[in-house]
Each structure stands twice: as structure tokens, then as C-alpha cells.
C-alpha positions as CSV (number, residue, x, y, z in Angstrom):
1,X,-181.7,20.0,-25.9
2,X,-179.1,20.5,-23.2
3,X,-175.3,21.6,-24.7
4,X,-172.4,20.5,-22.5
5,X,-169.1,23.3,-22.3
6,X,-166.6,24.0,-20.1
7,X,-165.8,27.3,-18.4
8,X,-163.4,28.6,-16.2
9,X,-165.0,30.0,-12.8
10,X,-162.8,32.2,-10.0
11,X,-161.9,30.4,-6.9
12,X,-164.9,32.7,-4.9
13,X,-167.1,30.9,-7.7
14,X,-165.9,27.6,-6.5
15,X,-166.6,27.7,-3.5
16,X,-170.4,28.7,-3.6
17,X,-170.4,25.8,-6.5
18,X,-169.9,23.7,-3.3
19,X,-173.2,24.6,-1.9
20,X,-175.3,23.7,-4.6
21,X,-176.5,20.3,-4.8
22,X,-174.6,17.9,-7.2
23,X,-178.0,17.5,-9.4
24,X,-178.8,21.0,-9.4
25,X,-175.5,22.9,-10.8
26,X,-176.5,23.0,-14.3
27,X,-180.3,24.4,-13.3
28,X,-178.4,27.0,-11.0
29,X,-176.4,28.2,-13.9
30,X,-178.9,28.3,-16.3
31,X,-181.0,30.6,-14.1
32,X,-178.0,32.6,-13.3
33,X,-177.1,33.3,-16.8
34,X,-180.7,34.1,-17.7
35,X,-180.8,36.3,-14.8
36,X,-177.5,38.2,-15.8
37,X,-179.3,38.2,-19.8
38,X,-182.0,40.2,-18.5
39,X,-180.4,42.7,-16.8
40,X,-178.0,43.0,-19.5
41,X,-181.4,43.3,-21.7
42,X,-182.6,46.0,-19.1
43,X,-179.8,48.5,-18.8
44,X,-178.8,48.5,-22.3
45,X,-182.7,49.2,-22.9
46,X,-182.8,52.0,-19.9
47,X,-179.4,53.6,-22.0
48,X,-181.3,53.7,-25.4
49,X,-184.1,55.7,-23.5
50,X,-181.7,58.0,-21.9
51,X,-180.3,58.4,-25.3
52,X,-183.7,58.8,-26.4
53,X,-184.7,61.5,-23.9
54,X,-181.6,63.7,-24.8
55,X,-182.5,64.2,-28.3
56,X,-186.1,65.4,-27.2
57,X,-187.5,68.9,-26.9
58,X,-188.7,69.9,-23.4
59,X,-192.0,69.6,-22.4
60,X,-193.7,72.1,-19.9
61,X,-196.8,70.9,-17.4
62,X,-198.4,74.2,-19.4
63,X,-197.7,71.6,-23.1
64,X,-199.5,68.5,-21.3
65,X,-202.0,70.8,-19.9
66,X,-202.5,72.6,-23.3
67,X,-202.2,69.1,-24.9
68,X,-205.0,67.4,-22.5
69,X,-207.7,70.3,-23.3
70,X,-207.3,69.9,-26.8
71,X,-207.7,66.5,-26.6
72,X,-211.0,67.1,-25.0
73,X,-212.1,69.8,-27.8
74,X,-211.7,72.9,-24.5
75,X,-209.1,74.4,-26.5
76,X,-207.7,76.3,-24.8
């Protein structure tokens, strides 16, 4: 189900509006504001893992290394 609104777009905006073909401007918008959802989705996503990463401890190549033999029952 399609919705109908109006929005105010800069006069830069208008002009590429020009460009795009009468039956397509909706489509075009559509795509462009699921485009901009997604990378909106993205970096606040890449910040919570930054955030994320600050609050964890350190881990040496020796951990992984220690870490990896265990897993395989070497011990050390």
C-alpha cells in the first residue's frame, strides 16, 4: 500500500528531480530512503561495536594461541 506526503526538497534536489523520469520519482525515492535507512542501520551498529570494544579486556596473539591449544586438548 503506497502512502502519498509531501516534503520539502533543496533547490540542488530539484534539479536532479528533473532527471528522473515522470513515472519513476516515487521508485527513486523509495530506494533512496531505503538506501539512507541502511546506512543509518550500519553506522549506528559499527558505533555500538566500537562501544563494545572499549569496554573489553585486551587480548594477546599468546591468549588466542593459549586459547586454540586448549581447544584442541595440547594444553599448553
Amino acid at each position: 500500500m503506497s502512502k502519498r506526503i509531501n516534503i520539502m526538497i533543496d533547490d540542488d534536489t530539484w534539479g536532479v528531480r528533473g532527471r528522473i523520469p515522470a513515472g519513476e520519482r516515487s521508485r527513486a525515492i523509495n530506494e533512496a530512503l531505503r538506501d539512507w535507512a541502511a546506512r543509518r542501520r550500519r553506522r549506528d551498529a559499527a558505533r555500538e561495536m566500537d562501544a563494545l570494544r572499549d569496554q573489553l579486556s585486551k587480548v594477546t596473539a599468546e591468549d588466542v594461541a593459549r586459547g586454540v591449544r586448549a581447544d584442541r586438548g595440547q594444553g599448553h
